[in-house]
C-alpha positions in Angstrom: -84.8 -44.2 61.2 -82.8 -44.7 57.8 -81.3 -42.4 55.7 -80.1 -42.2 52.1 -76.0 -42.3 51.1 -75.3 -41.9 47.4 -72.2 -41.4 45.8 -73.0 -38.9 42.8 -71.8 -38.0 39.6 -73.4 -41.3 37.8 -75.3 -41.3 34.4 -78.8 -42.3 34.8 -80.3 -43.8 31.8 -83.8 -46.3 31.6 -87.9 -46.3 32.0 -89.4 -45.5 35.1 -93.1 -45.5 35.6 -94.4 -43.0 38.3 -96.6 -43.7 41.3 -100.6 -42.7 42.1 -100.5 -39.1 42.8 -100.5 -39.0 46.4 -102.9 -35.6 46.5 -105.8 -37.4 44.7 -105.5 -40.5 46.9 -105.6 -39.5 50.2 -109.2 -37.4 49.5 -110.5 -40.4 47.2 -109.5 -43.0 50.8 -111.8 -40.1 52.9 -114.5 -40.3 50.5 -114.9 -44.6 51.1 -116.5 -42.3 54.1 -119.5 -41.7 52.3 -120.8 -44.7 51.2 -121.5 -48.0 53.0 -120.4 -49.8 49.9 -117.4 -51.2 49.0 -114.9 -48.6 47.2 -111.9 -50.2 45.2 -109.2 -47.8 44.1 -106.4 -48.9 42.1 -103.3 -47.3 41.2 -102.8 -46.7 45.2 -99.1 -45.5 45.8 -97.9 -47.3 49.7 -96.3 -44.5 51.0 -95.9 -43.1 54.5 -98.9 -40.6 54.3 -101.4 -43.0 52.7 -100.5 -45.9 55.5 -101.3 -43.0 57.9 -104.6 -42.4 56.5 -105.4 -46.0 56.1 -104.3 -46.3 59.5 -106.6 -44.0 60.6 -109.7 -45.0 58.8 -109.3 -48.9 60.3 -108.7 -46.9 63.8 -112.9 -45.6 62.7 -114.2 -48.7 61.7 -113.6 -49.2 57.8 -112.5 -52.4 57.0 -109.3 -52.5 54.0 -107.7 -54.8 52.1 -105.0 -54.7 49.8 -106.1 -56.9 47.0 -102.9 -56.0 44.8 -99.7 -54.3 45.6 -101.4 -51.4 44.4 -105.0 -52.2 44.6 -107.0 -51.6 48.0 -110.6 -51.9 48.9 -111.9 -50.2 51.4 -115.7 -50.9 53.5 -116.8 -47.9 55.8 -120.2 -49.7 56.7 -119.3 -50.3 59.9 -117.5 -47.0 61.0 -118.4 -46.7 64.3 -116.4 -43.1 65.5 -116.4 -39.5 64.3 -113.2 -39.2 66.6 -109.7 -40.7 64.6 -107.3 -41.2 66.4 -105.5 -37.5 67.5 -102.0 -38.3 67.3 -102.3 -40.1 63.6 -103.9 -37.2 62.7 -101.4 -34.9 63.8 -99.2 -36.5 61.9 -100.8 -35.4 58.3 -101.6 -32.7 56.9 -104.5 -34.4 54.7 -106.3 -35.0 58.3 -107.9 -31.9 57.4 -109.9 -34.0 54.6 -111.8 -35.5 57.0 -114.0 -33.2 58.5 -116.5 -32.9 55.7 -116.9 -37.0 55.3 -117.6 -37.3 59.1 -119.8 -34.4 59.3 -121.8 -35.6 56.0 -121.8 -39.0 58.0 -122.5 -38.4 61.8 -123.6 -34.8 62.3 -120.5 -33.9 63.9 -116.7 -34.6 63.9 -113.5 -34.1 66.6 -110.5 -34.0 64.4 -106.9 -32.9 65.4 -105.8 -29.7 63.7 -103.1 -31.2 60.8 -100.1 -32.3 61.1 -97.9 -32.3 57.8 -94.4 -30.6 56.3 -93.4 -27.2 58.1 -92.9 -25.0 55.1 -94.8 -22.1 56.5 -98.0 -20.9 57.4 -100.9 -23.2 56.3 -104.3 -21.9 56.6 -107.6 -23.7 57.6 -109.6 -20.6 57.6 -111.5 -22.1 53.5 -112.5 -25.0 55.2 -114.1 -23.2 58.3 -115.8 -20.2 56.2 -116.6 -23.2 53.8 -118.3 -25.3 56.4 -119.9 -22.8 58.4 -121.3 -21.6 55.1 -123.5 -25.3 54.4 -124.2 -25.1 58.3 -121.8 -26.5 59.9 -120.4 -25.1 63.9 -117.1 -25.3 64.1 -115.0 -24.5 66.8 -111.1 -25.3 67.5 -109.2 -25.4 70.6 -107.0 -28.6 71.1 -108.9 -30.0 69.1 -111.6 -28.9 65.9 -115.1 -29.9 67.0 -117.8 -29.9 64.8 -121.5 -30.1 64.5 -123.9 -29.8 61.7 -127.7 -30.6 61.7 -128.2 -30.4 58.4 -126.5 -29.7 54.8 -127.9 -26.8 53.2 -126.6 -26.1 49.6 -125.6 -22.3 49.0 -123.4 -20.0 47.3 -119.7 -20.1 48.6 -116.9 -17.7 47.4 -114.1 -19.4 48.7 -111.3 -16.5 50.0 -108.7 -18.6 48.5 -108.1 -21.7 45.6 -106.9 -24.5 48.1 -106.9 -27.6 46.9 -107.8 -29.3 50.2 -110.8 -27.2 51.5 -111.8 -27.4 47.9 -112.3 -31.4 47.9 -113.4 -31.1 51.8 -116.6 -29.0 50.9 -117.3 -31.0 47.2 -117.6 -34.2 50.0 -119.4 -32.2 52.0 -122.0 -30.8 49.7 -122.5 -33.8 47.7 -124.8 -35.0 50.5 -126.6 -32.0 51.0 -129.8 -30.9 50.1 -130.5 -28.3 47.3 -127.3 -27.1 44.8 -123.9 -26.1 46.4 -121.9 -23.3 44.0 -118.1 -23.1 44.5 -116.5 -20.5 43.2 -112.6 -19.6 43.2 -112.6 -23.4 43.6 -109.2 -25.3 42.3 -109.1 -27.3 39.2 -105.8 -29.2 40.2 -105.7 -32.8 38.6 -106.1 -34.7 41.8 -109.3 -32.1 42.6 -110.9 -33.6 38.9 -110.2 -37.2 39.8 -111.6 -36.4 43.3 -114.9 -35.1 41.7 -115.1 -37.9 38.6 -114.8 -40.5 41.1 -117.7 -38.7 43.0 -119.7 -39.1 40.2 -118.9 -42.7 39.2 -120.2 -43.0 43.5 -123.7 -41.2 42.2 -123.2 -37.4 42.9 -124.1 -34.8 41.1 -121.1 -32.6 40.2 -120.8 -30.1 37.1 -117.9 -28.0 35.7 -115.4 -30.6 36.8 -111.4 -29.1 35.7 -112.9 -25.5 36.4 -113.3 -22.4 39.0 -116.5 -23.0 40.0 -118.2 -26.1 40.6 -122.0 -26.7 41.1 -123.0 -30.2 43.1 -126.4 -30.8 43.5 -126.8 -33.4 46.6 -128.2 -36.4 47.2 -129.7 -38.8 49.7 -127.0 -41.5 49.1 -124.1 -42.9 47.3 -122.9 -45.8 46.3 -119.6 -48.1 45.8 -117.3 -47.7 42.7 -113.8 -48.9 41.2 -111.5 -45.5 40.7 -107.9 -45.7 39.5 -105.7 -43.0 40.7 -103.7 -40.8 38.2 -99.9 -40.4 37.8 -98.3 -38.4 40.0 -97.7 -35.3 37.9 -95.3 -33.6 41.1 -93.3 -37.2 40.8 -93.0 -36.9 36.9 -91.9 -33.1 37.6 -89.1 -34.4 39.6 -88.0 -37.9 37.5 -88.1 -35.2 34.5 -85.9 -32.7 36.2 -83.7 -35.2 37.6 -83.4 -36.7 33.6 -82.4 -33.0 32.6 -78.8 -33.4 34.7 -78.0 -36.8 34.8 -76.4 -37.4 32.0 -78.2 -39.9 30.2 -81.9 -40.5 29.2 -84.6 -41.4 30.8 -88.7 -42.6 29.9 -91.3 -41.6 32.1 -94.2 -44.1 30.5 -97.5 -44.0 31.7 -97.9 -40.2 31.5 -101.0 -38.3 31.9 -99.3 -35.6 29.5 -102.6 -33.1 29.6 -101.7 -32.5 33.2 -98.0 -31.5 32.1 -98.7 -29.4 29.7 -98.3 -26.2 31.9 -95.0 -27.7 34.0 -93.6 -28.3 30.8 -94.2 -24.9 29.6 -92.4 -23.4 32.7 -89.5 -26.0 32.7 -88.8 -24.7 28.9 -87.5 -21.6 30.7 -84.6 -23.9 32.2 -83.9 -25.8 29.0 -86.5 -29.0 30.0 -88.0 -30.5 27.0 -88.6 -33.8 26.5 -89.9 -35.7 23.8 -93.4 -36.6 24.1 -94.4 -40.2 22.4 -97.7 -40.9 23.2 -97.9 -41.5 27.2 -94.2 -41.3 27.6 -92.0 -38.4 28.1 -88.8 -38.8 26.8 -85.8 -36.5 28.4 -82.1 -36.6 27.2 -79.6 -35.3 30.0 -77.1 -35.4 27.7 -77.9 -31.8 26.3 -76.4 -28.9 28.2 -78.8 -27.2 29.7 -79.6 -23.0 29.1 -81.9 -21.0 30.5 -84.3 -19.1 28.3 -83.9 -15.6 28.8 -87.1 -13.2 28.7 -88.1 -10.5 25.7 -84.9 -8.0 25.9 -82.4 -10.1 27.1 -84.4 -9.8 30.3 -83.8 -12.6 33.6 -86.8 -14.6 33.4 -88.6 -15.9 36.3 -90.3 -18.9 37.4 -93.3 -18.3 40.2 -95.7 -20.4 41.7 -99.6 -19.9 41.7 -102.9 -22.4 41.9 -103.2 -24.5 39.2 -103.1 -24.1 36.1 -99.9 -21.9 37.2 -96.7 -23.3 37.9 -97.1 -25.7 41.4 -95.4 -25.1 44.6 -94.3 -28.7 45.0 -92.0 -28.7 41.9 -90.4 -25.5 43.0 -87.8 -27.4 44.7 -86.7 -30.0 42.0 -86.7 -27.3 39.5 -84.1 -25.5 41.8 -82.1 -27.9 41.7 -82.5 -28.3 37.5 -81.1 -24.7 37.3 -78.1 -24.9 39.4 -77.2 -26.8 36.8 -78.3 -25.0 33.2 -76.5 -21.8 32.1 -77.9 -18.5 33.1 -79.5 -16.9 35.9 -83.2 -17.5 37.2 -85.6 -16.0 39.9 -87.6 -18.2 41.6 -90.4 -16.8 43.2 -92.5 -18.8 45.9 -95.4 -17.1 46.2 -97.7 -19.6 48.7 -95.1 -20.5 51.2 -92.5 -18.7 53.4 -90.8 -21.3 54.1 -90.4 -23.5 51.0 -87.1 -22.1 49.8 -85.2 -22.4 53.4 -84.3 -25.7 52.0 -81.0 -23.8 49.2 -78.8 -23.2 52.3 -77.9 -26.6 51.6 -77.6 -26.2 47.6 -75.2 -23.4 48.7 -73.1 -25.9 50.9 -72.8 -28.6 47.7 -71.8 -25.0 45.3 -74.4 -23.9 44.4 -74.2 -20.1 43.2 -77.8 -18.9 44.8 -78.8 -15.7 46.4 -81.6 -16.1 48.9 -83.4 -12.8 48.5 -85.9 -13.2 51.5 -88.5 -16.0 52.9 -90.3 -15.8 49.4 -87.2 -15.5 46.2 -84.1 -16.5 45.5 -81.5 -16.5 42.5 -79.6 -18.9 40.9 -77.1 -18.8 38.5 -75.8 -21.4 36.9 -74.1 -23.9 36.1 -72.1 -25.1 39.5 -70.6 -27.9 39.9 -71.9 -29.3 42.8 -70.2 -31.5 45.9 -71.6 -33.8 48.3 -72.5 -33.2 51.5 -74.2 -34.5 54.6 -78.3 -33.2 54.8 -81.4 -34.0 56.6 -84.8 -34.0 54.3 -87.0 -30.8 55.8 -90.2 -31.7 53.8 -91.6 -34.4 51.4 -90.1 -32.2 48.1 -87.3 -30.3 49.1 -86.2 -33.9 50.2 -86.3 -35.2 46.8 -84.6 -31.9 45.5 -81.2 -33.2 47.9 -81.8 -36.0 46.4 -81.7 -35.4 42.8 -78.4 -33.0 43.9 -76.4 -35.7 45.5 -76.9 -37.6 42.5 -75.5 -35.4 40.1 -72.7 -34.0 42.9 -68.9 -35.0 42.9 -68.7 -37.5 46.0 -70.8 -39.2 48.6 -74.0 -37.5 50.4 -75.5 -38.5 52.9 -79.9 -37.8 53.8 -81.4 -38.2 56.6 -84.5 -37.9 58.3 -85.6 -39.6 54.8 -88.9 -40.3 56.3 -89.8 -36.9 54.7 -89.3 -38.1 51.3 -90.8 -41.8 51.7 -93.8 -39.6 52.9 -94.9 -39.0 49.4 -92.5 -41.1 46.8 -92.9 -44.3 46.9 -89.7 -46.9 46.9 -87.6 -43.8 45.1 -84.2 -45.5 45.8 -85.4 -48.8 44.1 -86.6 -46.8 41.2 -83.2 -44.4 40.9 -81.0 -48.0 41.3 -82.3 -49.4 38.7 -81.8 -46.1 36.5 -78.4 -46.6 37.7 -78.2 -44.2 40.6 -76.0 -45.5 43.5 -78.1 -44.7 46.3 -78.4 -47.2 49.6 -81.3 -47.5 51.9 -79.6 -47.8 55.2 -80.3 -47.8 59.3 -79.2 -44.5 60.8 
């Protein structure tokens, strides 16, 4: 176990250049499933959850190598199991991203329910209707056993936009027979690299970055090279982090299309970087006030499926508005349990009112003091993190295991932005 101690209150100035987006490379490592060929996918960000699903897929049979620090190839001709390992899959919540692969591969599948961060209730019931709905037989009792004859392609109105169950049933369907319809489907960047690097494999996928998706299947599909995009929820946080540190910071290597809508929100909080070509250029050096609504009105910032505002920067921009004159509501509307995290923001000075599981509002600006923490989930994690740095004093994180579970070698970046922040043994 480690944990993070940083003494706050330093200006962070520099270039930092974000990892893969962890949410379109754990789907695109499920898809090597599909294909006896060779799949090679570049920009491949080594953090905890990724090892776990590489883990997992050796545990099967696909043979990996890392030909790069951030190149890995992956060979599933020899998977041998429709059974991964149960405890590494309790340990992720992307498990669930399995279950169309091995059914498309073996006729069946017994799969651990997921694992992953405890921010409230997470359903499975897409995938299942999903499934069930290409004729699949699912059932779940310690396990989810699966069974499926053959792929039929039909009309699916999914009851919800989830990302996972989403990519689960476009892996699914592209080796089905006849064409598979899903509507209400997400559009989330990861979701479109999923579905382009689907295509670059041989299937058959239309209306790719839209609601409803048509993927006509086919009988096989092939190796590819993919490169996986920036992670947009990482340049969320380095660009809300560059807002109150007191110095400036580039983010280079920016898919900017996929901010567009972030940015938009983080306007409200006094966010706005200079965009110059891939690069997104924040000074922290300008105070920070919150737009107010039409009538001198308290605006509000709420979370939704893309392209509304997403749940996993809720917590970073938090943080941003503790520190920007004015008062904001928050409003988490996917998770009950994603804004349990501020009782800690209150312990540093933070001037927040949590309304119930779902709002809260802050009012800022506070100066904030540091404190001891433990990380509850992969973002809210990074949110103590980003407060400790601009706090009076030391902090101390632990159980930083959360946060190294999706940013990849985050104290190495902030150090050499100037942050004074030490990886150390608990």
């Amino acid at each position: 176990m480690h944990k993070f101690v940083i003494e706050g209150g330093r200006p962070l100035s520099g270039t930092v250049r974000p990892s893969g987006n962890k949410n379109e490379a754990l789907p695109a490592l499920c898809a090597c499933l599909l294909t006896d060929d060779p799949v090679t996918l570049k920009r491949m960000p080594r953090i905890g959850d990724v090892l776990t699903m590489l883990e997992i897929l050796a545990g099967i049979g696909v043979r990996i190598e890392w030909t790069d620090f951030d190149t890995v190839v992956l060979d599933a001709a020899n998977v041998h199991s429709y059974r991964p390992a149960y405890d590494l899959c309790a340990k992720v919540r992307a498990s669930i991203m399995l279950l169309g692969p091995l059914l498309a591969r073996f006729g069946q599948v017994e799969l651990a329910p997921p694992g992953g961060d405890v921010i409230g209730a997470r359903r499975i019931d897409t995938h299942w209707e999903g499934t069930e709905a290409l004729g699949g037989v699912l059932q779940l009792d310690r396990v989810i056993t699966g069974r499926m004859a053959k792929i039929t392609g039909t009309e699916i109105y999914m009851d919800e936009p989830s990302v996972t169950a989403t990519e689960n049933l476009i892996m699914l369907a592209t080796k089905g027979h006849g064409v598979t319809t899903l509507n209400n489907a997400a559009s989330e960047p990861h979701v479109v690299g999923l579905c382009r690097m689907l295509n670059a494999m041989g299937a058959k996928i239309i209306g790719i970055g839209t609601n409803q998706l048509k993927i006509t299947g086919v009988t096989t599909l092939g190796g590819t090279e993919h490169t996986i995009g920036a992670d947009f929820m990482e340049v969320g946080s380095l660009l809300c982090l560059g807002a109150i540190s007191k110095g400036e910071i580039t983010i280079e290597d920016v898919d900017v299309e996929d901010m567009r809508y972030p940015l938009k929100v983080l306007h409200r909080l006094g966010i706005s970087p200079t965009v110059r070509d891939n690069s997104l250029i924040i000074d922290g050096r300008r105070p920070l006030v919150m737009r107010k609504d039409i009538g001198d009105r308290i605006p509000s910032i709420y979370s939704g499926p893309w392209p509304a505002y997403p749940t996993d920067l809720m917590s970073v921009a938090i943080v941003a508005a503790t520190q920007a004159s004015g008062t904001v509501i928050f409003f988490e509307k996917m998770f009950e349990g994603r804004m349990f995290f501020t009782d800690n923001l209150m312990r540093m000075g933070a001037n927040i009112v949590l309304c119930d599981p779902h709002r809260i509002v802050v009012t800022g600006s506070s100066q904030l003091f540091g404190s001891n923490m433990s990380s509850p989930d992969v973002r809210a994690g990074m949110a103590l993190v980003m407060a400790a740095l601009t706090a009076m004093g030391k902090s101390e994180i632990n159980n930083i295991y959360q946060i190294e579970r999706g940013y990849l070698h985050m104290d190495k970046k902030l150090e050499a932005l100037g942050a004074a922040i030490k990886r150390m043994a608990v």
